[in-house]
N, C-alpha and C positions, 0 to 999 in steps of 0.2 A: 375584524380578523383576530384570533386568537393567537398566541406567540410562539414564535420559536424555540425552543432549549436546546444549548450549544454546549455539549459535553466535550472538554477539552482538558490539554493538560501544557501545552507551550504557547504562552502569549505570542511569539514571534509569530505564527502563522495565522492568527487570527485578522486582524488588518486588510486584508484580501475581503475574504466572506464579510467580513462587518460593512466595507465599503457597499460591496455586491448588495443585498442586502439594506443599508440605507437607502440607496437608490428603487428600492421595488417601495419604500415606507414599511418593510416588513419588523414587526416586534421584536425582539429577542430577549433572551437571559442568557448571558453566560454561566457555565457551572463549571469550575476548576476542579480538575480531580483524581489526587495522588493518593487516594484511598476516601475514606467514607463513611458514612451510616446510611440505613434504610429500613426505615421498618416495613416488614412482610402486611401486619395487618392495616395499614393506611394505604391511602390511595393516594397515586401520584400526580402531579396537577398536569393540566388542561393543557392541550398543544399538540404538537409535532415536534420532538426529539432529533438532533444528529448528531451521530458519533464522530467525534473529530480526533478519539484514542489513537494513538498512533503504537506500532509494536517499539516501535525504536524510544518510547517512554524511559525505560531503564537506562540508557542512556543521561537520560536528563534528572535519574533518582525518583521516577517517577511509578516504577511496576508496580506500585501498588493500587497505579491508577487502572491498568489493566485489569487487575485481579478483580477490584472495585466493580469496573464498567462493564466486565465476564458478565457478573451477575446482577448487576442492576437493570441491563437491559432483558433480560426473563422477565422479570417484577412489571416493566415498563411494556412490554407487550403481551404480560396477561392479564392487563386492566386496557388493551385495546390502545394503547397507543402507538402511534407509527411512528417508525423510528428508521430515517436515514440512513442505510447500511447499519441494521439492525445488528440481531443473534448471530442469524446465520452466517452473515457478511464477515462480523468479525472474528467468529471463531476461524473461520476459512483463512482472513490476512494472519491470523496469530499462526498458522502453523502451514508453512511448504509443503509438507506432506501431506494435508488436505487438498493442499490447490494442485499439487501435482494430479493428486485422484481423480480431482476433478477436471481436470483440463486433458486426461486419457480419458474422460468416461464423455467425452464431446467430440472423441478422436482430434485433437491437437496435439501437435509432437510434443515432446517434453525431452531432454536431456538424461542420459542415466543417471540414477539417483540414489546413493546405499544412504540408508537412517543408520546412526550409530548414537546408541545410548552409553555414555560412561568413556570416560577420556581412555581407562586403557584399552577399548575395544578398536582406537584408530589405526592405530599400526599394524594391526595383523590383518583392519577391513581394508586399508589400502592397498595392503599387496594383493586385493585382488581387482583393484583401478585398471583403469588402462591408462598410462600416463599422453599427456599431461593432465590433470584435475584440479578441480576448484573445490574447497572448504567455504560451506553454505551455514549459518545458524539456521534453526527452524522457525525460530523467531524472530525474523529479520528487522530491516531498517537499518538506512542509509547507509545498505552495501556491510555495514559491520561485519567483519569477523570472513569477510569474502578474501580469499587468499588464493592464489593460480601457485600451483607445483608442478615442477616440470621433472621431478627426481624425488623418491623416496629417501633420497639421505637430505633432502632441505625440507621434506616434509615432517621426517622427525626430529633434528634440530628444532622446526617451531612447534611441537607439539611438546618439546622435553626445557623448549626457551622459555625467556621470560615476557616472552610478546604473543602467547597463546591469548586468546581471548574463548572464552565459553558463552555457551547458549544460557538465556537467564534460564532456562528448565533444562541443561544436559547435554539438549539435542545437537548432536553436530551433522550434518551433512556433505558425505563425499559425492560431487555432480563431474560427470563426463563435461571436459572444457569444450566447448565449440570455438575454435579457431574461428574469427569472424572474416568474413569475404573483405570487409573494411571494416578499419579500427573504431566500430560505434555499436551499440546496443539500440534498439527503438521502442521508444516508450507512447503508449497510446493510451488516450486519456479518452474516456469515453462516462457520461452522465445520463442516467435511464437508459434509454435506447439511443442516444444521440451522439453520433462522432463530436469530439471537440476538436482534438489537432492529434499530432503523432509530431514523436520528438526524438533527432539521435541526440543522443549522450556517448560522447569521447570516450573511449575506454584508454587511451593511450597513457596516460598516468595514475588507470587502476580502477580500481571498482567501487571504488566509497560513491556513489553516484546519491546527489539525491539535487530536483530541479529546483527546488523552492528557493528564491533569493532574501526571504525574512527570515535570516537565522543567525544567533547569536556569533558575534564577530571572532570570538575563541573556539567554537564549534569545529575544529579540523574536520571535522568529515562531512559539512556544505559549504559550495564554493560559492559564498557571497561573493555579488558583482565576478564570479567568472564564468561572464553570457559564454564566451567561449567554447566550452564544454557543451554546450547544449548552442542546436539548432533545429528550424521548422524541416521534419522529415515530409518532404515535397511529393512525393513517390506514394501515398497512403493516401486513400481518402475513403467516405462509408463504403464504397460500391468495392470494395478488398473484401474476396469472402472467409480471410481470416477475420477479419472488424468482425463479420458479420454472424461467425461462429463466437467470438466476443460475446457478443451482444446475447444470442441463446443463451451462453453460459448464465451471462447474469441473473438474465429473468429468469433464468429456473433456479438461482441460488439466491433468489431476495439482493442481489450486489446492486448499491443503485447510483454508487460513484466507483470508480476504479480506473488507476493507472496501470495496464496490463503490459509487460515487456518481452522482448521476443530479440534473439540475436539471428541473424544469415549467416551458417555457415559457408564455409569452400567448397560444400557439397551440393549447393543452392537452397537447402533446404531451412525453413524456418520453426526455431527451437521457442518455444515459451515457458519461459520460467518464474516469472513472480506476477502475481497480484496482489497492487496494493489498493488497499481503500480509503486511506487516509492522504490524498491526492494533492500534492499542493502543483502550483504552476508556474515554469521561468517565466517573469514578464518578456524578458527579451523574445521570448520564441513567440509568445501571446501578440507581440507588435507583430512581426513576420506574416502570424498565420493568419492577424485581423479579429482576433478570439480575444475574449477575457473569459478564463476557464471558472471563475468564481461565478461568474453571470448567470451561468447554465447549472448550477447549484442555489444559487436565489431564486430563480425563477424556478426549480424545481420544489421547492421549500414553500414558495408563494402558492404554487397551485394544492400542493396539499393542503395547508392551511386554510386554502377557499373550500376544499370540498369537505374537509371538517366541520367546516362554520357552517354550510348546506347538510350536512348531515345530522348535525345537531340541534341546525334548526326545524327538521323534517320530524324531530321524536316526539 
């Protein structure tokens, strides 16, 4: 079997996938990476690639591992290598306004959405919001920068305060709130074509949401050890033909891990608003639903790796 390559840039999350992983006896190399070199005219070594770049990098000082992994995954699949939520995949998480287009062009409801480039263009986009609204980065992760206004005099307060937070590229996002039916968001975790579980996430003390419980202990914005927040959404399973419009989505956009989220409004109707690819998994929800969400990533990693080794050995 030929090896794995783990492009990554937070040790905390790795321990999951490595365990996963040992257990199939699959190879691997880690490659850390908060920027880089690559030369254009060499060729890249032998394997199966995945992207484990997350957007929320800059966060941890890391964007320049984004910038890096933008373009190393071109390089990396046009010398043919497969690559786990390759190009397409990640340009798609790096930007909201991508995934929105695309999850209208699959007819999935999406939430109203204004792009606003340049901080002083917020205040005069909002007055034409309907209140109440949420402040979205376009480059998301764990929830950053996600802010609920229920009044345009607290909206510019934080936008003139000293607790604004910007997009690492600009972009700020005004999204129509959906009041939820019940205080939780639902997060679906789906690997190739394969339901793994569906998860609420509390929204009752706000929107930093992120499920992974391997995260550094000062991290304010993941709630190590608070299973609480997150439970097994009982209600979801494949045979949901949202899952199942999911699932289209991906295979037509190359996505081949994704944690897709969706709130219920008061109106019954379900809104979807982020796709991430860089997936991590509560164990506590993973006991509940009988799952181990890494599993269905190693085992997906393993089969490529075998039909690589057969292909290679077929030339």
């Amino acid at each position: 079997m030929s090896t794995l390559h783990i492009l990554y840039e937070n040790d905390a999350w790795l321990p999951p996938l490595e365990e996963a992983l040992n257990k199939l006896d699959i190879p691997y190399v880690r490659h850390f990476v908060d920027g880089g070199t690559f030369d254009l005219g060499q060729t890249p070594p032998e394997g199966i690639w995945i992207n484990r770049m997350s957007p929320s990098s800059h966060t941890r000082g890391h964007q320049g591992g984004v910038q890096y992994v933008s373009e190393l995954l071109g390089w990396l699949e046009s010398h043919g290598r497969r690559v786990i939520n390759g190009s397409q995949a990640f340009a798609l998480e790096l930007s909201k306004v991508k995934q929105d287009i695309a999850l209208r062009s699959f007819d999935i409801l999406t939430p109203r959405t204004v792009v606003v480039v340049g901080k002083e263009r917020l205040k005069p986009s909002a007055r034409n919001m309907e209140l109440p609204f949420i402040t979205k980065h376009n480059q998301g992760g764990k929830g950053l920068g996600v802010k609920l206004f229920r009044t345009l005099e607290d909206f510019d307060a934080y936008i003139d305060g000293p607790d604004f937070i910007d997009d690492p590229g600009g972009i700020t996002l005004l999204q129509q709130y959906i009041e939820p039916a019940e205080p939780f968001i639902t997060r679906v975790e789906l690997v190739n074509d394969k339901f793994v579980m569906a998860i609420h996430s509390s929204t009752e003390s706000g929107f930093e949401l992120c499920p992974a419980v391997e995260c550094a202990e000062d991290d304010a914005f993941c709630p190590v050890g608070d299973s609480g927040k997150f439970s097994q959404a009982k209600d979801l399973d494949e045979d949901d033909p949202l899952i199942h419009r999911y699932i289209e989505l991906m295979a037509a956009l190359r996505i081949d891990v994704a944690g897709i989220e969706f709130v219920t409004g008061k109106d019954g109707h379900r809104y979807t608003y982020d796709i991430n690819g860089t997936t991590n998994y509560n164990a506590t929800v993973e006991e509940q639903a009988g799952v181990n969400g890494m599993d269905f990533i190693a085992a997906l990693a393993g089969r490529l790796l075998q039909k690589t080794k057969l292909e290679n050995a077929a030339k």
